[in-house]
N, CA, C and O atoms as CSV, one atom per row, in Angstrom:
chain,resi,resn,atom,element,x,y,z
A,1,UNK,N,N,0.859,-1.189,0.000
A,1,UNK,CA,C,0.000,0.000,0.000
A,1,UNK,C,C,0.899,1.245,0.000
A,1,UNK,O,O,1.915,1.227,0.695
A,2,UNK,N,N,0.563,2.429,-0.804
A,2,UNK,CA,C,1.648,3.278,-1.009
A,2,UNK,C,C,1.501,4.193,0.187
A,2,UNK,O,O,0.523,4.139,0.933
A,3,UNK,N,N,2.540,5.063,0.348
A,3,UNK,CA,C,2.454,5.512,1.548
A,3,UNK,C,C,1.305,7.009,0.699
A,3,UNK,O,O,1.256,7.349,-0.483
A,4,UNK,N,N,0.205,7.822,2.472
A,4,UNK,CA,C,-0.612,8.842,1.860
A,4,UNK,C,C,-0.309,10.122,2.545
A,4,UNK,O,O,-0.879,11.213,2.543
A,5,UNK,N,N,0.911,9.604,3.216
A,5,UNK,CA,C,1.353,10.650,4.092
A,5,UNK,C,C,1.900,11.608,3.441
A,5,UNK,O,O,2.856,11.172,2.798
A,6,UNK,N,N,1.641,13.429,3.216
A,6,UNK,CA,C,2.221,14.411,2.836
A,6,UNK,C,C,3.999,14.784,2.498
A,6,UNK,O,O,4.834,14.674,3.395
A,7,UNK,N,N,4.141,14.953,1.955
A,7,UNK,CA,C,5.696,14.979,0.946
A,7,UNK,C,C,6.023,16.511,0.983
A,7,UNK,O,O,5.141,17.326,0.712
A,8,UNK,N,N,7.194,16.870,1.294
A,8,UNK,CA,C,7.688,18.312,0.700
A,8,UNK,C,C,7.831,17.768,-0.962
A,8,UNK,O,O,8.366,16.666,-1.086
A,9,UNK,N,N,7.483,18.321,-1.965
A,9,UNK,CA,C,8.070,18.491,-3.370
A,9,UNK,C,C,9.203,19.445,-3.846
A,9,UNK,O,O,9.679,20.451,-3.320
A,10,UNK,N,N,9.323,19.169,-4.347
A,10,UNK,CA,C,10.881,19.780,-4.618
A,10,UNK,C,C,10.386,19.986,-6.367
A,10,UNK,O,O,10.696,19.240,-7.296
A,11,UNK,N,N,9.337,21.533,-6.439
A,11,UNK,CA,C,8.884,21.858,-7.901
A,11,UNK,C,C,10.114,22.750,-9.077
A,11,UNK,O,O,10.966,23.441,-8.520
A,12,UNK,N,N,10.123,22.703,-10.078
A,12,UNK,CA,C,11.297,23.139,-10.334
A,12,UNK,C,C,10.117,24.685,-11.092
A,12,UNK,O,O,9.162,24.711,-11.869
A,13,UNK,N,N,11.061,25.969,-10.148
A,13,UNK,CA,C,10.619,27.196,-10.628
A,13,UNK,C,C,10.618,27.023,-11.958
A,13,UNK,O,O,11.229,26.159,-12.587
A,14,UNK,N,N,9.580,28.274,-12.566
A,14,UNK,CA,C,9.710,28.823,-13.875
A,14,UNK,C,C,10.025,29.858,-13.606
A,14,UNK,O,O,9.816,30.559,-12.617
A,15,UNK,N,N,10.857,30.080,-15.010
A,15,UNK,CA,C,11.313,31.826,-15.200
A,15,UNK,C,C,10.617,32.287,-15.076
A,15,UNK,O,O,10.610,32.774,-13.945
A,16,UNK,N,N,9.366,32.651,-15.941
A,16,UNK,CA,C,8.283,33.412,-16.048
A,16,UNK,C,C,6.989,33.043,-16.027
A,16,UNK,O,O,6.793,32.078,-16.767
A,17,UNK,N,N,5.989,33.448,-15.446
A,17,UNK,CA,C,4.602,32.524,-15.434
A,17,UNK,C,C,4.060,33.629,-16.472
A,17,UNK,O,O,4.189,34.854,-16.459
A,18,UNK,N,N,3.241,32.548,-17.608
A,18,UNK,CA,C,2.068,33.160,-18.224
A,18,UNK,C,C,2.081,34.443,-18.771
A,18,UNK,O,O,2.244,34.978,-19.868
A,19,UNK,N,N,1.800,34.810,-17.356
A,19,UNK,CA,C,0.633,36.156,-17.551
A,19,UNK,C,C,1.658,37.228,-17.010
A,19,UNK,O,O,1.292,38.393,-16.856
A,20,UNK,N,N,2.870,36.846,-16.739
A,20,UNK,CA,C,3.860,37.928,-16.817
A,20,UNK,C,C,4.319,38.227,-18.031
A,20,UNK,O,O,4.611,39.318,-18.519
A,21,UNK,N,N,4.362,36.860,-18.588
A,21,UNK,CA,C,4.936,36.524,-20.262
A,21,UNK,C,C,3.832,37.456,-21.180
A,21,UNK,O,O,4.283,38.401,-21.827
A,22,UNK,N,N,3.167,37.318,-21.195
A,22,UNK,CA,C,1.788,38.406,-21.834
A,22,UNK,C,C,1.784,39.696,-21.417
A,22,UNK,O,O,1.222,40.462,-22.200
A,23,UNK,N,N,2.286,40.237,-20.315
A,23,UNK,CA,C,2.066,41.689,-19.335
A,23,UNK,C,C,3.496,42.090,-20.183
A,23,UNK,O,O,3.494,43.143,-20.821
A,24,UNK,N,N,4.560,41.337,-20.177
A,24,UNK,CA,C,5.677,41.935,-20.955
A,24,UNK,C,C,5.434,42.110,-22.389
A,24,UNK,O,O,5.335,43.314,-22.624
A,25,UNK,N,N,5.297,41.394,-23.444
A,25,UNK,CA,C,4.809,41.084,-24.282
A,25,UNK,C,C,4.325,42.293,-25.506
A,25,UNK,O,O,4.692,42.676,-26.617
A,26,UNK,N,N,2.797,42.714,-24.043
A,26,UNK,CA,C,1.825,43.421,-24.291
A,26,UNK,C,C,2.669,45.295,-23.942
A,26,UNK,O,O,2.333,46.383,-24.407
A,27,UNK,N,N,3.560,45.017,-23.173
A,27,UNK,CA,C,4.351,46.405,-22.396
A,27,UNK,C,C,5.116,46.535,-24.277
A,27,UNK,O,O,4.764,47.517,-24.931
A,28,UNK,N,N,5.994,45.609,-24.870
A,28,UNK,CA,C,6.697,45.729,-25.770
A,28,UNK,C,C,5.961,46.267,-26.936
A,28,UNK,O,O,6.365,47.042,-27.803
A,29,UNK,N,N,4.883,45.746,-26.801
A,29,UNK,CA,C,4.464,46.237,-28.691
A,29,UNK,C,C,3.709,47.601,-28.927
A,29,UNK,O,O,2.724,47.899,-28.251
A,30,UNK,N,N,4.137,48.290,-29.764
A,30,UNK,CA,C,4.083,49.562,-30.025
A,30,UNK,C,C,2.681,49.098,-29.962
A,30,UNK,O,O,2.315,48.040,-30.473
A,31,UNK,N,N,1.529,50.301,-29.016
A,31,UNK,CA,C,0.468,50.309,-28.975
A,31,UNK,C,C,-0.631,51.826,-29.658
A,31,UNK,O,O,-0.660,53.021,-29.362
A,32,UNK,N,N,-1.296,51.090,-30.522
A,32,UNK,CA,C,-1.723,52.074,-31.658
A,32,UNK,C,C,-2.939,52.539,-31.247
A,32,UNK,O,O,-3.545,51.480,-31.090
A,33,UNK,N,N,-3.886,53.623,-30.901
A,33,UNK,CA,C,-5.108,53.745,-30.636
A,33,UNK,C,C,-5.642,53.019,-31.465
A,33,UNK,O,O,-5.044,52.390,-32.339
A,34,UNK,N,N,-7.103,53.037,-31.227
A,34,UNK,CA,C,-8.269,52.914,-32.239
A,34,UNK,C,C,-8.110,53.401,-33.138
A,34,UNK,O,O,-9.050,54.187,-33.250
A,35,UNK,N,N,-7.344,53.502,-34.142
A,35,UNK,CA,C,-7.583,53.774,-35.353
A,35,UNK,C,C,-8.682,54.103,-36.378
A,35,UNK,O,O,-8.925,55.134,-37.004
A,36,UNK,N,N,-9.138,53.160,-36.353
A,36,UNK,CA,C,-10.859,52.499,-36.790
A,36,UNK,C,C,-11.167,51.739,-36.022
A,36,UNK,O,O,-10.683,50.610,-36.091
A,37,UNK,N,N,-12.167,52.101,-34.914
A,37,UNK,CA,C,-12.850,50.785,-33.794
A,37,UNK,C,C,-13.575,50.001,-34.488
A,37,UNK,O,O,-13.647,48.857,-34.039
A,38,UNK,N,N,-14.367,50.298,-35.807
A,38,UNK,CA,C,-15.326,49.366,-36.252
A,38,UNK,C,C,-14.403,48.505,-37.037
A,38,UNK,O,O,-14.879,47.426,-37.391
A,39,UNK,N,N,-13.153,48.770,-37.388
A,39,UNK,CA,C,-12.715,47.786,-38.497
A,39,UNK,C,C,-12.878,46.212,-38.476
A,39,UNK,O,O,-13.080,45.549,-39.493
A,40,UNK,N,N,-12.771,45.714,-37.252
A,40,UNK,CA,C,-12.652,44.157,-36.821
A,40,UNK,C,C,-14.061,43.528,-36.812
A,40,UNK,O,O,-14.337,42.328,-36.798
A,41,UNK,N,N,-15.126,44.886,-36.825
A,41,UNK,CA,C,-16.125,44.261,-36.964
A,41,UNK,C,C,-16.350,43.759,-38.390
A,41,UNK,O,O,-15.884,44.332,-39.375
A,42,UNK,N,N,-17.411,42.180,-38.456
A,42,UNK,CA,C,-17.505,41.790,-39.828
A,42,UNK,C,C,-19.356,42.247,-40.386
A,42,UNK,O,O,-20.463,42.580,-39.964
A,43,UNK,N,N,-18.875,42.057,-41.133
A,43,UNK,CA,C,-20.660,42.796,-42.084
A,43,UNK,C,C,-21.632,41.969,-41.742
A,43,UNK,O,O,-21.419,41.102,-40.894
A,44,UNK,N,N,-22.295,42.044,-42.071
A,44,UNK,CA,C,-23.781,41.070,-42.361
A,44,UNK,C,C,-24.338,41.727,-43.367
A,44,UNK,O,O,-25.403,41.336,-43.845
């Protein structure tokens, strides 16, 4: 029977999580107003 008793883990860090990776990302790219807000919209 395996043991169910609690373990320290030993997780191996990440450099960067996620949503830091995106927060930088998003900091880097030249950010353009609205230009045209409707453009992305599609017709009907």
């Amino acid at each position: 029977m395996p043991d169910k008793s609690p373990h320290q883990q030993q997780q191996k860090k990440a450099g960067k999580t996620i949503k830091q990776k995106r927060a930088d990302k998003k900091a880097k790219a030249p950010h353009e107003g609205a230009a045209d807000p409707v453009a992305h919209l599609k017709k009907r």
